[in-house]
N, C-alpha and C positions, 0 to 999 in steps of 0.2 A: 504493500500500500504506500508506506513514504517512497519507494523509487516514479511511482504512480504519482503520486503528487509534484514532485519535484523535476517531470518531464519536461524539458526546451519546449512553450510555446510561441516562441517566436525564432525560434532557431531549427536546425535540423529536416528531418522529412515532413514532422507534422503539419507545420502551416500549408506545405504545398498539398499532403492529403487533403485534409478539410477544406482546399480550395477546390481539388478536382472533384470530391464527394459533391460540395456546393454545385458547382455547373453540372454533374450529372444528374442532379435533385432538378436543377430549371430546363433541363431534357426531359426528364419524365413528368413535368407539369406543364410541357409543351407537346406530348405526346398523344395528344388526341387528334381523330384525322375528319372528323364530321367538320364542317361548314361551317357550322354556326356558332364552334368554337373559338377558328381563326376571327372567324367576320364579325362578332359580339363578341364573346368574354374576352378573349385573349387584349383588344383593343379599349375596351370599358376596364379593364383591369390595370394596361399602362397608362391610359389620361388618370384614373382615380389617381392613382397612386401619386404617380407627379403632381395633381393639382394638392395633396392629402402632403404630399411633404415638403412644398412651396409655403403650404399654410403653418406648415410648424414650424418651416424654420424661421417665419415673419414674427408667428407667436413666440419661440424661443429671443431672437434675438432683437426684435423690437417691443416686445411687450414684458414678458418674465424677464429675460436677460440678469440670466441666475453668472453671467461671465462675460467679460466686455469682449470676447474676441468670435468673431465672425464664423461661423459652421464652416470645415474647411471641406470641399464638393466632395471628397472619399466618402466624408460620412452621409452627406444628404446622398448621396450614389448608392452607400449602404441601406438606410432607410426605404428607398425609394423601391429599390429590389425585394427588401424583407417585406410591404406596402401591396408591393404586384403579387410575389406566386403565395404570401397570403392568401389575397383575392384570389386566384386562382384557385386555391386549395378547398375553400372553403366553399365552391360551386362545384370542385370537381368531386368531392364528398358526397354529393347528389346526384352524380351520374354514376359513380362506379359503384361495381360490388365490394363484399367485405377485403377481399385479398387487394384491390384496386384500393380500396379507403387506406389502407394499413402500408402500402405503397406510396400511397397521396403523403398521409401523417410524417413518413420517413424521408421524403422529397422535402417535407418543407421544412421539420428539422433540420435536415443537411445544409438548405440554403441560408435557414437563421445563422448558424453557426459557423459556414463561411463568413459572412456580414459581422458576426461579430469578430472575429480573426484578423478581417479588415481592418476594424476600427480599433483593434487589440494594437496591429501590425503598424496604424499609422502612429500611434500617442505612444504606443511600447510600454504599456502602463502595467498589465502585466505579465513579466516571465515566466510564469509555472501557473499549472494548477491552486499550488500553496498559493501563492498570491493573490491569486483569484477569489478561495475562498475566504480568506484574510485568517488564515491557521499561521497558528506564532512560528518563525522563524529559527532554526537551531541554535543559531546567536544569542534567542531572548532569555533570559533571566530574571526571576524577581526581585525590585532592587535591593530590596531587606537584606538580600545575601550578599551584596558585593557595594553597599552602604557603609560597612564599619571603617572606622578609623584606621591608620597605620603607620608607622613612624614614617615619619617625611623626608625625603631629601628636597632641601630649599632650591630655588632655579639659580643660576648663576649672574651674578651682575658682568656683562660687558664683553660674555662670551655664550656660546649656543650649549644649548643643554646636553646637544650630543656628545663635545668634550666631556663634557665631566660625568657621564652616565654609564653604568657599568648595569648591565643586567645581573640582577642576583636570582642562585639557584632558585629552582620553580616556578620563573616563569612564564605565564600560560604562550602558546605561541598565537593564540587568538584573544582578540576582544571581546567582548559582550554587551548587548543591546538589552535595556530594563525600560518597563514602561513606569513613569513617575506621572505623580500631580503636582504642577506649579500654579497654586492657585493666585488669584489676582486681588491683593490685600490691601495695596496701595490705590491701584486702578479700576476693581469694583468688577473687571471681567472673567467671566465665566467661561476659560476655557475648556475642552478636551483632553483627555489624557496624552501626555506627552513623552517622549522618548528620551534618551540619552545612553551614548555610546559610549564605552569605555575602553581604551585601547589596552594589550598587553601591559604596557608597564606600570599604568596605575592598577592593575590588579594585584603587581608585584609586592614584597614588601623589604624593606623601607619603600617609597612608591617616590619618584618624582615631582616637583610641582609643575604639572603641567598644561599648556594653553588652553585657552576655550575658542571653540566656533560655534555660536550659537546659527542653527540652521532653518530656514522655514520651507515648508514644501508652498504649491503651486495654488491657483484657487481657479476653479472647484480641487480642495485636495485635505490630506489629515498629515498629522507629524510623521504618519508609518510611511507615507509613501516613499520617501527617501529611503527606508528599508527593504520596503515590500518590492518596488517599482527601478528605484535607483541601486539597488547593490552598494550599498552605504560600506554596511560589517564588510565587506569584503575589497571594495576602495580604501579603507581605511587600513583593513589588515596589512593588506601589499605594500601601502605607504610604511609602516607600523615593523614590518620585517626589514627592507631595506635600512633599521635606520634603530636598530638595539632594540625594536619593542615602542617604541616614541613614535605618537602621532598624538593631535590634542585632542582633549574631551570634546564631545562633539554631543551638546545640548538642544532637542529641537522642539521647541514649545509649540503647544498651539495659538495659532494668532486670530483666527477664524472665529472661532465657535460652533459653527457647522461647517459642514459639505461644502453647500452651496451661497455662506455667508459671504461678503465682504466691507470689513469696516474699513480700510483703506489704509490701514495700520497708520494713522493718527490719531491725537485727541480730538474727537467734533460730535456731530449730536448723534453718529454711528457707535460710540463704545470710545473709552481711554486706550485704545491700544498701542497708542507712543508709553504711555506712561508703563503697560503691562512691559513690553517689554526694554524698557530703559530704566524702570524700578524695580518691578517684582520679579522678572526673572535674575537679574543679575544677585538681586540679596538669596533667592531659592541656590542659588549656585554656590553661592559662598556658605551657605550654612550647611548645606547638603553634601557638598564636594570640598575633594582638597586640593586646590588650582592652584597656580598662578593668579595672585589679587593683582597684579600691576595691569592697568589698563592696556595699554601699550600691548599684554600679548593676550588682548581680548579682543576676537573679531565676528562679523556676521554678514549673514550671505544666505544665498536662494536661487531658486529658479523661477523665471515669469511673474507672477506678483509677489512673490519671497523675492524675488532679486529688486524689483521696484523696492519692497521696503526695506531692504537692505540698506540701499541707495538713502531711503527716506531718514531709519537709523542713522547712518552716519553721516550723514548733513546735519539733522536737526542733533543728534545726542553725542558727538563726534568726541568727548571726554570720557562715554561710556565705552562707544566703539570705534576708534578711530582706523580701523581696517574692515576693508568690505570684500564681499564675491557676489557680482552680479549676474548672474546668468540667465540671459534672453529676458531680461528686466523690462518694462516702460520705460518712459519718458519724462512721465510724471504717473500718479495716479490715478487712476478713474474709473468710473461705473458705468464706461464705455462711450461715453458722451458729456462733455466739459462739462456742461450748463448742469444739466444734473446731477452731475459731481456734486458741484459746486451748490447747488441747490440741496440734495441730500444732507450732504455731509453737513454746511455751513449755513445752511437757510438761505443759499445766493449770497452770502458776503465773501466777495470775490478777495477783496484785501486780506480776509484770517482766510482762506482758503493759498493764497499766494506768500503767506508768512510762513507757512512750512511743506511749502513747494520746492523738492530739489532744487529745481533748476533756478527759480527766481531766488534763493535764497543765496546761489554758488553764483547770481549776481552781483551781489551786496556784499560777502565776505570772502577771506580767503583761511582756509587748509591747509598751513604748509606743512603740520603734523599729520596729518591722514593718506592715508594710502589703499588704492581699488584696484581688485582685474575685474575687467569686464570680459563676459563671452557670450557671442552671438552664431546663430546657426548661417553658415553661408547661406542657405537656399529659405533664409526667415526673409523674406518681404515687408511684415509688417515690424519685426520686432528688431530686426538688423540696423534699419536707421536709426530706431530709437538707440541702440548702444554706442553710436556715434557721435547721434547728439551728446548724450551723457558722456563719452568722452572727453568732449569737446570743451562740456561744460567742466568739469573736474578739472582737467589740465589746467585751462584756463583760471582754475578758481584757486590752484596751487598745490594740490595732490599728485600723489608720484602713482599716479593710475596705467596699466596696461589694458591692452587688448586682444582678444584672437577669437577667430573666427573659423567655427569646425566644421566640416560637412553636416549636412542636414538642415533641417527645418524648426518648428517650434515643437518639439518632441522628448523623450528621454534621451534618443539618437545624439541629439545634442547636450542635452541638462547631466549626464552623469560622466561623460568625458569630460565637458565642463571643470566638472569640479577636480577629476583627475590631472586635468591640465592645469587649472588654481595653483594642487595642494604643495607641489614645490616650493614655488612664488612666496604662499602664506607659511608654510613653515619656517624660512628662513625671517620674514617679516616679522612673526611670532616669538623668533630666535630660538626653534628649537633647532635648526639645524644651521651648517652653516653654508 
């Protein structure tokens, strides 16, 4: 059963089966040779459909718009199929017999399940079965067990921690992922269960002091996804072996509240979420863990609206986190449309909406303590300018900012080499390595 679970769905023979499964399911619900299949249902079934998912993707993205970014055509392409030999199925159900109905039932499964493979294939959201059905990870642990204290070794002033760090006997050659509450004490918000990863050598003991990344996933999205979806435990591991066991604590709150919320990670009439996490998680971290307290080797990062507030973090809180990881970030933040931002969030007071607006803010002052990488998917259209802009604006505002630009799109394809291609950069920033 766990080999079962833990099967390549997006790698391997599988995706190409349940693709060819899929088109031979929309053969056998094209397989009728009467008349009036072709000339009616067949043709009433693809206008429905298209007209049936023209209308939701209007209602998704101009009405609900549970996510500012635009239905990218794979998925209304998927829809739109899953939509037809439905329709089909559900009339062909009344012409065949039992062995034809149980044939019909098995076609249209195969096609759903292509469709969904698709839309698995284009976001790569997720790898296995495990992740799919959101079963804990070999990584997770509960944190009660690997919470306790242990003698400390201090970080170094003025040299990388890697010099002076010697692995002592027993320790593990893997990390460990524990799900925590960082509840919102100061800021009044009500997150979600959050995660935090713990590398080899703080497991160890005496244990290092070592860095924080505090990390945010995407929105629509939860703090696991970076486990479940990004191969977090296992980027880290690799980093974590090259380098005595040393990679930093890797803290990832939830900033959301749900799925499908988004407060725009500021304070405004959506939630205190600047203050969640520029207060309450940072003191959660310190009372809970034994880090590095010097600012300097505390940093935060994301992907797509994590990377936006990333960005947001260290503009507006740049003493808390004066190092960022932006990956396929905005521009600025939004609920996919200015005015209503701005309206949402601020009642339409466009001045407190631009008082902690990145970029107007990296107008006004400069940075010369802060430092960002940014990473954008080559083949991102919408979200590639945006890290440009943000470039442009950083440099400019005095920040020792990078950037690089990975194959792909706005996807995991992009978001978890991302952070692979970061964690160099930040460890040495962080000063654990040199």
């Amino acid at each position: 059963m766990r080999r079962l679970l833990d099967v390549p769905l997006l790698a391997g023979p599988l995706p190409w089966v349940v693709t060819i499964v899929g088109l031979a399911g929309v053969a056998v619900m094209l397989a009728f040779r009467d008349r009036e299949w072709w000339t009616r249902v067949v043709p009433s079934a693809v206008i429905g459909a298209a007209l049936l998912t023209m209308l939701a993707t209007l209602l998704v993205e101009k009405v609900w718009r549970p996510f500012p970014d635009p239905l990218p055509p794979q998925v209304m392409a998927a829809v739109g199929v899953t939509v037809a030999v439905t329709w089909l199925g559900v009339v062909a159900l009344g012409r065949r017999g039992w062995r034809g109905r149980m044939i019909t039932v098995l076609a249209v499964f195969a096609v759903l399940l292509a469709a969904a493979q698709s839309v698995n294939g284009l976001y790569r959201q997720y790898p296995t079965l495990r992740m799919l059905l959101g079963l804990h990870s070999a990584y997770e642990v509960p944190f009660a067990g690997v919470a306790r204290m242990a003698p400390l070794i201090p970080a170094p002033v003025g040299s990388p921690l890697v010099a002076e760090w010697s692995p002592p006997a027993g320790m593990p050659a893997s990390g460990v992922v524990a799900a925590v509450h960082i509840p919102g004490v100061v800021s009044g918000f009500r997150p979600r269960a959050g995660r935090v990863y713990l590398p080899p050598a703080y497991l160890a003991s005496p244990r290092p002091e070592l860095p924080v990344l505090v990390l945010l996933s995407g929105q629509p999205g939860s703090p696991n996804d970076w486990i479940a979806s990004g191969g977090l435990p296992a980027i880290m591991d690799s980093f974590a072996a090259a380098h005595q066991g040393l990679a930093p604590v890797v803290v990832l709150p939830d900033y959301l509240g749900s799925t499908l919320a988004n407060p725009l990670c500021m304070d405004s009439k959506l939630g205190k979420i600047a203050t969640y996490l520029s207060v309450d998680v940072p003191a959660w971290i310190r009372s809970n863990l034994q880090v590095d307290n010097r600012p300097s080797n505390w940093s935060i990062g994301g992907f797509s609206n994590g990377g936006t507030c990333s960005l947001q973090m260290a503009v507006t809180s740049p003493r808390v986190y004066p190092t960022f990881v932006d990956i396929s970030g905005e521009s600025e933040p939004t609920l996919g449309d200015h005015a209503a931002t701005v309206k949402a969030a601020f009642g339409g007071d466009e001045a407190a909406f631009r008082a902690v607006n990145p970029l107007d803010v990296l107008t006004s002052r400069q940075f010369p303590g802060s430092a960002g990488f940014l990473v954008a998917g080559a083949n991102d259209p919408a979200y590639r300018p945006n890290a440009q802009q943000v470039y442009a604006a950083t440099r400019a505002a005095g920040m020792n900012v990078q950037m690089r630009k990975l194959p792909g799109g706005h996807t995991w394809a992009v978001w978890a080499p991302g952070l692979q291609t970061a964690l160099p950069w930040l460890a040495r920033r962080l000063e654990l390595i040199s």
